[in-house]
C-alpha positions in Angstrom: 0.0 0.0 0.0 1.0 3.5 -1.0 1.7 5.9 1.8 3.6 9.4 2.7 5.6 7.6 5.2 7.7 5.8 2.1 7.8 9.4 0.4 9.3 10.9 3.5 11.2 8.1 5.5 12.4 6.4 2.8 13.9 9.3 0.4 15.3 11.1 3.6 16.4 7.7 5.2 19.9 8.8 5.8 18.8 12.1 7.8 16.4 9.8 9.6 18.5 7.0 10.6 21.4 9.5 11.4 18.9 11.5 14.2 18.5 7.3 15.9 22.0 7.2 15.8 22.2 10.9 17.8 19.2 9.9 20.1 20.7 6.0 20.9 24.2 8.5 21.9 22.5 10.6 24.1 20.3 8.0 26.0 23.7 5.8 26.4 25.4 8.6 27.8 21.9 9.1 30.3 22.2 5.4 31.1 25.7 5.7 31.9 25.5 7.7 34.9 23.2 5.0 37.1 25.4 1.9 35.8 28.6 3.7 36.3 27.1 5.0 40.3 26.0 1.3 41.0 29.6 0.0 39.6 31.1 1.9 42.0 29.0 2.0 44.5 28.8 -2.0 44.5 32.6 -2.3 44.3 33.2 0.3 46.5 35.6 2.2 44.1 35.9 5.9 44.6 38.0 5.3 47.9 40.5 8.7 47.2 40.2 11.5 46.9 41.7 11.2 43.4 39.5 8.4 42.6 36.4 10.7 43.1 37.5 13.3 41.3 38.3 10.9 38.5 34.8 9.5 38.5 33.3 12.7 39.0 35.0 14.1 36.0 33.6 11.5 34.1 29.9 12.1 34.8 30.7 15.5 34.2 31.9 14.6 30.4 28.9 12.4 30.2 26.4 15.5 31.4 28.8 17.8 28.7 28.3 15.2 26.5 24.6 14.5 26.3 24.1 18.4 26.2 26.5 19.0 22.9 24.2 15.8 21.6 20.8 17.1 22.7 21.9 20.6 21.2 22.6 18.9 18.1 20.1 16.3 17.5 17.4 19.0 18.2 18.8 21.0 15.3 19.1 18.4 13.0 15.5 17.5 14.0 14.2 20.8 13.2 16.2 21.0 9.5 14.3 17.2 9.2 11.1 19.0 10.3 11.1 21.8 7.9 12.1 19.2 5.0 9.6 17.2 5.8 7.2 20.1 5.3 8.1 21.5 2.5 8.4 18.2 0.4 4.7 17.7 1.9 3.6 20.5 0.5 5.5 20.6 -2.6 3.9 16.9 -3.1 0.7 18.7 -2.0 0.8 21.6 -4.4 2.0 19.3 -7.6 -1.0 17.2 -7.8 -3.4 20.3 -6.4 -1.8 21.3 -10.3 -3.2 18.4 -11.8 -6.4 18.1 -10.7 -9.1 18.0 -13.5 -12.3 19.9 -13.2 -14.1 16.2 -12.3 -11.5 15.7 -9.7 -11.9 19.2 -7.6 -15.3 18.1 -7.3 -14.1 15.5 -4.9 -11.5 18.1 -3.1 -13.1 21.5 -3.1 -11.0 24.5 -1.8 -11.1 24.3 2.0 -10.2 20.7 2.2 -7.1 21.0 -0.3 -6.2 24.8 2.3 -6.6 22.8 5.5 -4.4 19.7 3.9 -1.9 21.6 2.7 -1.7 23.7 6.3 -2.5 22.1 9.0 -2.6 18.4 8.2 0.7 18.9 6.7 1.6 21.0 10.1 0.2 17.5 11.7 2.1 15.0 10.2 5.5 16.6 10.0 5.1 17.1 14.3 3.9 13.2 14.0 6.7 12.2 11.9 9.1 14.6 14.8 7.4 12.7 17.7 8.8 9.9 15.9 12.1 10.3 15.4 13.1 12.2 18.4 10.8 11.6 21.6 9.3 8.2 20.8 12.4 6.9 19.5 14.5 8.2 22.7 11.3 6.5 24.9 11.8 3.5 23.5 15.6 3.6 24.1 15.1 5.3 27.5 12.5 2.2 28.6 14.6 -0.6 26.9 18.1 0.5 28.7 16.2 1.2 32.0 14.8 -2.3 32.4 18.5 -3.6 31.5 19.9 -1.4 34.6 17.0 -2.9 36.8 18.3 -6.1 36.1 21.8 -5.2 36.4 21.6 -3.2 39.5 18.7 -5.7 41.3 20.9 -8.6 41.3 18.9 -11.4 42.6 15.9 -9.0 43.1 14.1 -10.0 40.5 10.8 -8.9 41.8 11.9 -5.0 41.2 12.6 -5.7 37.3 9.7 -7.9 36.4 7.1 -5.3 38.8 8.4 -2.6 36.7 8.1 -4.2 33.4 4.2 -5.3 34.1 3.8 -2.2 35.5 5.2 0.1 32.5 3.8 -2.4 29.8 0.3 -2.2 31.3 0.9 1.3 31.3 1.8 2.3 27.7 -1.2 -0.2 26.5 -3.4 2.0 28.9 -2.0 4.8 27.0 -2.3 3.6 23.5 -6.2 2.3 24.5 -7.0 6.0 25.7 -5.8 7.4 22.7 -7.0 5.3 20.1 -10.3 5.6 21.4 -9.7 9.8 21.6 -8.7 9.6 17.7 -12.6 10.0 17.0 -13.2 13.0 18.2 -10.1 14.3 17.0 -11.4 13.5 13.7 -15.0 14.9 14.7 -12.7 18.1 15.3 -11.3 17.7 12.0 -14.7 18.0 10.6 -15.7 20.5 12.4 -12.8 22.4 11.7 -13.4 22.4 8.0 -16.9 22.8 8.0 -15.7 26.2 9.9 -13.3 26.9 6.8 -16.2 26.5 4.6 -17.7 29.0 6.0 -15.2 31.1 6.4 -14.0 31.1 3.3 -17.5 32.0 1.8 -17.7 34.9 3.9 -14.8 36.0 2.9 -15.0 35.7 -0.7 -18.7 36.8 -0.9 -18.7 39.7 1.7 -19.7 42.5 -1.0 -22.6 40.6 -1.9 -23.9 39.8 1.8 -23.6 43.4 3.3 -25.7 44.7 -0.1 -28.6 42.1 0.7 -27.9 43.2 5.1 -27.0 40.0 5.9 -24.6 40.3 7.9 -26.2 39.4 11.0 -27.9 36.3 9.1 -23.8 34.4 8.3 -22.3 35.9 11.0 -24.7 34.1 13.1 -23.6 30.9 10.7 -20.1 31.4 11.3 -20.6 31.9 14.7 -22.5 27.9 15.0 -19.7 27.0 13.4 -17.3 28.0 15.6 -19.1 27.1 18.9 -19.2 23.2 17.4 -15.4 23.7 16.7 -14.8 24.7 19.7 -17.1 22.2 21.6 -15.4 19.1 19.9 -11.8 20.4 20.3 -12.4 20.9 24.1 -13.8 17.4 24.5 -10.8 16.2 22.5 -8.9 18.0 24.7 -10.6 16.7 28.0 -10.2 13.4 27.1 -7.1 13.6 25.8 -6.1 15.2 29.6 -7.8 13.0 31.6 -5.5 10.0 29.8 -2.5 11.8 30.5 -3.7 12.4 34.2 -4.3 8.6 34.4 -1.3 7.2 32.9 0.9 9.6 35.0 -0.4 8.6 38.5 0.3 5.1 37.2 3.7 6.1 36.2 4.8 7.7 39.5 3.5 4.7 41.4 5.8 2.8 39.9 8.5 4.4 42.4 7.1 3.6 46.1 6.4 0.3 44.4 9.8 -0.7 44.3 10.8 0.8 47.3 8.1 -1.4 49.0 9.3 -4.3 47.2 12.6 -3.4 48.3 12.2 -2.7 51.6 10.0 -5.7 52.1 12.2 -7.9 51.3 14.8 -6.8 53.4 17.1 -7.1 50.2 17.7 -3.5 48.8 21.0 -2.3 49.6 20.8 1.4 50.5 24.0 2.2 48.0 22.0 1.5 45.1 19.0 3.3 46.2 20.3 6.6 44.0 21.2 4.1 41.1 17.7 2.8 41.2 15.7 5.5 41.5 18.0 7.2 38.6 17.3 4.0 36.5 13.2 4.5 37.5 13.0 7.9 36.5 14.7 7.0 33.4 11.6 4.5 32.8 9.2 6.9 33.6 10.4 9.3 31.4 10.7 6.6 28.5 6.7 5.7 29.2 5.9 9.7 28.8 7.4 10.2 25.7 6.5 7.0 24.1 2.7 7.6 25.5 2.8 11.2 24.4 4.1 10.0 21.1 1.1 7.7 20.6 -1.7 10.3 21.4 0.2 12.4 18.9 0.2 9.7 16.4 -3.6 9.0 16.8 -4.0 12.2 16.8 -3.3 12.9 13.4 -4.8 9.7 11.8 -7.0 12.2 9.9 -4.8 14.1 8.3 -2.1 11.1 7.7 -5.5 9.8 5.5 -6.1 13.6 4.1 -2.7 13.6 2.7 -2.4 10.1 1.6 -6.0 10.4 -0.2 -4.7 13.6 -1.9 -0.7 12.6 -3.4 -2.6 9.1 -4.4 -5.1 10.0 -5.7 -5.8 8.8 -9.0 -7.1 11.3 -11.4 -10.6 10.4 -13.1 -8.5 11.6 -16.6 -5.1 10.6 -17.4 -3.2 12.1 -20.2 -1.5 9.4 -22.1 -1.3 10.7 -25.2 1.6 11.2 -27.4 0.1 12.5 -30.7 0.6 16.1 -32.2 -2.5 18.1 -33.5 -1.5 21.2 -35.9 -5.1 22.5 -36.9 -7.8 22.2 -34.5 -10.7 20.8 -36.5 -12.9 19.6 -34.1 -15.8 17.1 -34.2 -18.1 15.9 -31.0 -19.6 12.2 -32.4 -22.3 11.4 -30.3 -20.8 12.7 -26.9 -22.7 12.3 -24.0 -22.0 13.1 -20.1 -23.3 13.6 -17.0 -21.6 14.3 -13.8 -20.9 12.2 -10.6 -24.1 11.1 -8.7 -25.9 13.0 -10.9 -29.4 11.1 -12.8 -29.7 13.5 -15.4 -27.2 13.9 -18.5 -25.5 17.3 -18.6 -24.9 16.4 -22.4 -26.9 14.0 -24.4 -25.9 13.1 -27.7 -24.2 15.7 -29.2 -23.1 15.7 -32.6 -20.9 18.6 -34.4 -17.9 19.9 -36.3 -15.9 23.3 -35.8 -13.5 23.9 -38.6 -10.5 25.3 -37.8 -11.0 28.9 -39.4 -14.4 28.7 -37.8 -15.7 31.2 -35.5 -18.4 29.6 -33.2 -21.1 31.2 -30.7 -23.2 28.8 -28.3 -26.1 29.9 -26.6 -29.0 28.8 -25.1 -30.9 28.5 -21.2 -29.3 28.3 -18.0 -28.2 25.1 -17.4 -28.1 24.1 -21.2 -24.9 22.2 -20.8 -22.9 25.0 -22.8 -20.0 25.1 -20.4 -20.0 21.2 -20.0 -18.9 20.8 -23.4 -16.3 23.2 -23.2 -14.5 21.4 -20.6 -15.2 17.8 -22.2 -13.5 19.6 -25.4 -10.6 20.8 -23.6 -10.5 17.2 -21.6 -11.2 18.7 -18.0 -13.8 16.3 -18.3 -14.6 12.5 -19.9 -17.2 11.6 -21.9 -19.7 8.8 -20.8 -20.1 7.6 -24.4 -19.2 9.1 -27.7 -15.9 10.7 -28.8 -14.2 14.0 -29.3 -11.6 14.1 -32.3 -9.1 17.0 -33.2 -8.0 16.9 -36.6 -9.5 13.6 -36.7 -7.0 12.0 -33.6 -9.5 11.4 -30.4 -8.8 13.1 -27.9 -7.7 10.8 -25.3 -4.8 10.1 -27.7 -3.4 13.8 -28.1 -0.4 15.3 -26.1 -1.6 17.1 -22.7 1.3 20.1 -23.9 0.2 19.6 -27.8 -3.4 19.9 -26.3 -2.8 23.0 -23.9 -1.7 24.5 -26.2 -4.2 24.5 -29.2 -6.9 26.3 -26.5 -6.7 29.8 -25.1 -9.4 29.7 -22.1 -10.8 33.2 -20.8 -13.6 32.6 -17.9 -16.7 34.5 -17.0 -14.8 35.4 -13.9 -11.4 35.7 -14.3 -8.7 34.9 -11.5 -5.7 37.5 -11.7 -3.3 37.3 -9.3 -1.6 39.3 -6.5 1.4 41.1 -8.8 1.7 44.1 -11.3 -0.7 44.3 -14.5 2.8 43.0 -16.3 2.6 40.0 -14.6 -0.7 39.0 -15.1 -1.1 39.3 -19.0 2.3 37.9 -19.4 1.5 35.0 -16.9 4.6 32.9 -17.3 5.7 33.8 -20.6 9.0 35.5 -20.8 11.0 37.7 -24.1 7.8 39.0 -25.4 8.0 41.8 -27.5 6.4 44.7 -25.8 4.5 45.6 -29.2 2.9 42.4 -28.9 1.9 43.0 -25.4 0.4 46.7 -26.2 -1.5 44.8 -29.0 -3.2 42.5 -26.8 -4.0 45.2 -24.5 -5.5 47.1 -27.2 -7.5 44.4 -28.8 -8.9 43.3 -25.3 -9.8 47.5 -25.0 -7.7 47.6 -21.4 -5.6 50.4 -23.0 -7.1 53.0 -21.7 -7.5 52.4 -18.2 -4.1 51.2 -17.8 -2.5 54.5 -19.3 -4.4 56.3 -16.3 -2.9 55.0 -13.9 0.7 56.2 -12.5 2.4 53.0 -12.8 0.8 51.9 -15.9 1.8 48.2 -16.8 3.9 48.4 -13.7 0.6 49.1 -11.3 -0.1 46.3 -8.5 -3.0 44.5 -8.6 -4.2 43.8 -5.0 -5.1 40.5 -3.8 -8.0 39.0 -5.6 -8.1 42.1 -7.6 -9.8 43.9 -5.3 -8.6 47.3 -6.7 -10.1 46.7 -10.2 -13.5 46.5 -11.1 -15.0 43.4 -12.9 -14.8 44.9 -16.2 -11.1 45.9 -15.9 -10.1 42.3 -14.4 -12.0 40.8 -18.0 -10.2 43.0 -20.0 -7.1 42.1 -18.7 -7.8 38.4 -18.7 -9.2 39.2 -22.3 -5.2 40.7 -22.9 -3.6 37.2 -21.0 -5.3 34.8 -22.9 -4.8 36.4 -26.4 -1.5 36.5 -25.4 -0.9 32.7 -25.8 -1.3 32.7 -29.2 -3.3 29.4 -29.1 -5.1 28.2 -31.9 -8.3 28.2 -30.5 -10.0 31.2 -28.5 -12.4 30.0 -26.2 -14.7 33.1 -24.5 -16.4 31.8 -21.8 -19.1 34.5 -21.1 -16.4 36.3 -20.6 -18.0 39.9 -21.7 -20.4 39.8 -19.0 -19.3 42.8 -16.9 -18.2 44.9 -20.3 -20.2 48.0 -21.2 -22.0 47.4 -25.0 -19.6 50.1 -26.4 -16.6 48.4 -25.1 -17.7 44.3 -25.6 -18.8 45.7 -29.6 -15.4 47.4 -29.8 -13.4 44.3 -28.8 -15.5 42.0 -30.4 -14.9 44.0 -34.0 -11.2 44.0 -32.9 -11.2 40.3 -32.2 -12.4 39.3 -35.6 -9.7 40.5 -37.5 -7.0 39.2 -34.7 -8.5 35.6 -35.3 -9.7 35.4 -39.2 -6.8 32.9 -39.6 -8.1 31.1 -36.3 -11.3 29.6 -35.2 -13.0 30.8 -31.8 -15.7 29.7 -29.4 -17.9 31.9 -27.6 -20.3 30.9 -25.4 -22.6 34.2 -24.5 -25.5 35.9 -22.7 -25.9 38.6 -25.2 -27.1 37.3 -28.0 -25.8 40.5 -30.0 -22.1 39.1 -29.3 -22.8 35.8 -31.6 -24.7 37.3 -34.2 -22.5 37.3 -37.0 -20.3 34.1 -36.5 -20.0 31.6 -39.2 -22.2 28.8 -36.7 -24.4 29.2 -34.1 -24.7 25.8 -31.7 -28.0 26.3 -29.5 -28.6 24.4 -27.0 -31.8 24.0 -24.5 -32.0 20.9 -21.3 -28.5 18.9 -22.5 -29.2 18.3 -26.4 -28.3 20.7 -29.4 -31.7 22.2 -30.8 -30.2 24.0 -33.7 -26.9 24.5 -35.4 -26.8 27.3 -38.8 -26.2 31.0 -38.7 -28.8 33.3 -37.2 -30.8 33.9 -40.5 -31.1 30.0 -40.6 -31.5 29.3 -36.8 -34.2 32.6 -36.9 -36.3 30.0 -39.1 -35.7 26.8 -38.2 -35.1 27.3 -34.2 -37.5 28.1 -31.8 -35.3 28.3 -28.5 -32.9 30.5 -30.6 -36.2 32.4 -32.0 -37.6 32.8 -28.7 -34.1 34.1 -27.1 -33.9 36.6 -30.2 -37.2 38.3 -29.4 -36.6 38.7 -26.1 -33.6 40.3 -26.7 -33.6 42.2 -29.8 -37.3 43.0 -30.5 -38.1 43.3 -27.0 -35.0 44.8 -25.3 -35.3 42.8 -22.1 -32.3 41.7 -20.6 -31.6 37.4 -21.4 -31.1 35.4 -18.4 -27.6 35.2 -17.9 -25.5 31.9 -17.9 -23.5 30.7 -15.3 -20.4 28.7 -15.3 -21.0 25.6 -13.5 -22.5 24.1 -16.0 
C-alpha cells in the first residue's frame, strides 16, 4: 500500500537514521551515569580523593556530552522538520496542479487549504514525535529495564514489577488514545466545515452586506465556531484525563519498588540513588512514548487527508503522445453527465468546428454550454461518444500539444496578486512589448491602464480587489490572447463589459482571429450574431446549429431568445459557469 511515510522516510532515510543514531548517543550517555554509580558504589571504588574526582570528571563529560548531543540532534530534527514540510507541500501543491475539473469536485477548496496547512503541520510534528521523543522512549524504557536487572541482582521482583507495570501502562496509553482519535477526527470535521464557512464569507462579503446579511452568516459562522470549539475541548478533555491517568500510574511505579525493596529486606541502600535514577529514566521513557502515541492517533486524519490527496488517481489521465496542428474539431455522439448526478448534462451531441471557424453557443441556464467546453478541452470524460481533433481522439493527443491548441478566458477571471505585467504575461517570458500593447489594445484595457501612475507596472491587489470586474475581464481578455493558441475559447467572458466596449473588442477580435477559429459561449445574443455557426442548446441536447438567418427559421429556442432580446430589449437570463 501507498503511503507518505515511504515518500518521507524512505527518500530522507539517511537524515532519519542518522537522528536514531544521535538519540541511541544521548540515552547511552543518560544510562551511563546509574550503571557507572552502581559500579562503584557495588565495588566500593571511589575510595580517594583522586578516585572521586576521577569519576566525577567523568559524569561531568557524560552531562557535557549529552548536552552538545541534545543541542545537536534537536537541530538536525528541526532541518528534518522543515524538510519534511516542505516536500509535503511541494507533493501537496503538484497534484493540487493536476487536478481536472471532475477531480476538484471531490477536493473542493477548503479541504485542499486545511491539507496543505494544517494536516501537513500535523504529520510533519507526527513524523518529529517519531524520530526524536518516541524513538529516545523506546531507548530510555529498553536501557532502563537492562539497569534494573543489572543493578537488582537477585531482586528479580523490582525488574519484572516494573516491566508489568510500565507495559500495562503504555497499552493503557495507547487504548485512551485510540479511542480519543474519534473526536479528533470529529474536530477535523468540524474544523473544515468552519473553513467552509469562512471562506464563503470571505469571498462573498460585498454581496452579503448589499442584501444586510450580515447578521444572518455571521450568526452561521458563529454555530460554526461554537461546534469547533465544543469538539476540540472534548478532545482535549479526554485527551487530559489520559495523560492524568497514565501519569499517577507512572509515579507509582517508584514507592512500588521501594516497598518491594524494603519488604524484602534485600535492597541495599547504596543503590537506592542508582535505582531511583534508573526509575526515572523509565518513567520518562513511558511519557514520551505515550505522548508519542496520542500524537500519532491524533493525526490519523490528516495522515489519511494527505495520503488520499498525493494518491489519488485522477478520473483523466493524459496518455497521449500525438501532435494536432489545426484544431478541427468534431463531437460524435458525446454524451456526459456528472458524478451522482441522474440527469445527462450532455446527451448526444453531434458537431464539427473547422479550424478557421468562428463559433457562438447559446441557449438557457443550465443548457450544458460550459460542460462541453470542458469535455472539449478534456477537463472532463465523456460517458459515451468521442471527441476528435483533426480527426486524432482526444484521449490520444499530447496534454502540452493539447494546452496549447486552447486559449481559455472565464466568465470570472482569476488574476493574481502582482503588477498588471505580470498577469497578461502570466509565465511567458522575451515578449515583444508591441505584442503586449496589442493585446492590451485588442482586449480594450488600454485605456485604463495608461491612467494609472504605474501603468503596466501598477499592483494589482489580492484578488483584484482594486479593479473593477470589467477591468479584471479585459485584462484576462489581454492574458489569454497573449498565448497565441489556436483556438480562443470566450467563456461568457464579456459579461461585466459595457455594450460600447464588448462591440469594440468584439470588431477588434475578428480581425485578430480570421486565420483562427474561436468559441464563444454568450449571454448577449448580440455578441454571436455574425459568427460563421451558431450551436443552440436547450436541457443537454443541441436544438439547432446554422447561422442566425437559418436558426431565426428553423429554431425556436434561438427564436424565442432573439425576441426577447432584440425585439423586445429585455435583458436574457444570464448563464453561469458551472454548468
Amino acid at each position: 500500500m501507498k503511503s507518505v511515510w515511504k515518500i518521507l522516510l524512505i527518500k530522507h532515510k539517511f537524515l532519519f537514521f542518522f537522528i536514531l543514531f544521535l538519540n541511541l548517543v544521548q540515552v547511552l550517555l543518560v544510562i551511563g551515569s546509574p550503571l557507572l554509580l552502581s559500579i562503584l558504589n557495588n565495588g566500593n571504588y571511589a575510595s580517594t580523593t583522586a578516585d572521586a574526582f576521577i569519576y566525577g570528571g567523568v559524569l561531568i563529560a557524560m552531562a557535557i556530552g549529552w548536552a552538545i548531543f541534545s543541542i545537536f540532534t534537536n537541530y538536525i530534527s528541526t532541518v528534518f522538520q522543515i524538510i519534511v514540510e516542505s516536500r509535503l507541500q511541494k507533493k501537496i501543491f503538484e497534484k493540487t496542479m493536476f487536478l481536472t475539473y471532475a477531480d476538484k469536485q471531490k477536493f473542493n477548496q477548503s479541504i485542499l487549504l486545511t491539507t496543505s496547512i494544517k494536516d501537513v503541520e500535523e504529520l510533519s510534528k507526527t513524523i518529529i514525535f517519531l524520530t526524536r521523543p518516541v524513538i529516545m522512549g523506546i531507548f530510555y524504557f529498553i536501557g532502563a529495564i537492562i539497569l534494573l536487572f543489572i543493578i537488582s541482582g537477585n531482586l528479580w521482583q523490582i525488574p519484572l514489577t516494573v516491566v508489568l507495570m510500565a507495559l500495562s501502562t503504555i497499552i493503557i496509553f495507547m487504548i485512551i488514545s485510540k479511542f480519543n482519535a474519534k473526536n479528533w477526527n470529529k474536530m477535523r470535521v468540524a474544523n473544515d466545515e468552519l473553513a467552509k464557512v469562512s471562506l464563503e464569507n470571505v469571498s462573498g462579503v460585498k454581496v452579503i452586506r448589499s442584501f444586510l446579511l450580515d447578521a444572518f452568516f455571521l450568526t452561521k459562522l458563529d454555530f460554526k465556531w461554537k461546534d469547533n470549539v465544543s469538539k476540540s475541548i472534548i478532545a482535549n478533555r479526554i485527551s487530559k484525563v489520559s495523560i492524568a491517568i497514565v501519569t499517577f500510574i507512572i509515579y507509582v511505579i517508584t514507592p512500588v519498588i521501594l516497598i518491594i525493596g524494603i519488604c524484602t529486606n534485600s535492597m541495599k541502600a547504596t543503590n537506592i540513588l542508582s535505582i531511583m535514577q534508573s526509575t526515572n529514566l523509565l518513567v520518562l521513557g513511558i511519557a514520551l512514548i505515550g505522548f508519542g502515541s496520542e500524537q500519532y492517533f491524533r493525526s490519523i486524519v490528516s495522515i489519511k487527508r494527505i495520503n488520499d490527496l498525493i494518491f489519488y488517481k485522477n478520473q483523466i489521465v493524459y496518455n497521449g503522445t500525438k501532435e494536432i496542428n489545426n484544431n478541427n474539431i468534431e463531437f460524435k455522439n458525446v454524451s456526459f453527465r456528472y458524478h451522482n448526478s441522474k440527469k445527462w448534462a450532455v446527451k448526444n451531441i453531434s458537431f464539427s468546428i473547422k479550424d478557421t471557424d468562428r463559433v457562438g453557443i447559446i441557449g438557457t441556464t443550465g443548457a450544458g454550454k460550459t460542460t462541453l467546453i470542458k469535455l472539449l478541452m478534456h477537463q472532463l470524460e465523456p460517458n459515451s461518444g468521442e471527441i476528435f481533433i483533426d480527426n486524432i481522439p482526444l484521449k490520444d493527443i499530447k496534454k502540452t500539444s493539447l494546452q496549447a491548441a486552447f486559449s481559455l478566458n472565464e466568465q470570472v477571471p482569476l488574476l493574481f496578486y502582482g503588477t498588471i505585467r505580470d498577469n497578461v504575461l502570466f509565465g511567458l517570458e522575451d515578449i515583444d512589448e508591441n505584442k503586449i500593447n496589442e493585446v492590451i489594445e485588442i482586449a480594450q484595457a488600454k485605456d485604463f491602464i495608461e491612467s494609472k501612475n504605474e501603468k503596466l507596472e501598477s499592483l494589482v491587489a489580492q484578488r483584484a480587489q482594486n479593479l473593477s470586474g470589467g477591468q479584471k475581464q479585459r485584462l484576462a481578455m489581454a492574458r489569454a490572447l497573449l498565448r497565441d493558441a489556436r483556438t480562443l475559447v470566450l467563456d461568457d467572458s464579456t459579461s461585466a463589459l459595457d455594450m460600447i466596449t464588448e462591440k469594440k473588442f468584439l470588431t477588434a477580435l475578428k480581425q485578430q482571429i480570421k486565420f483562427k477559429n474561436s468559441i464563444i459561449i454568450a449571454q448577449r445574443i448580440n455578441n454571436i450574431l455574425d459568427c460563421d455557426k451558431i450551436i443552440v442548446m436547450d436541457k443537454g441536447k443541441i436544438v439547432g446549429i446554422g447561422n442566425n438567418e437559418t436558426l431565426l427559421k428553423t429554431c425556436a429556442v434561438y427564436k424565442n431568445i432573439y425576441q426577447h432580446q432584440i425585439n423586445k430589449g429585455a435583458e436574457y437570463e444570464p448563464t453561469t459557469t458551472n454548468q
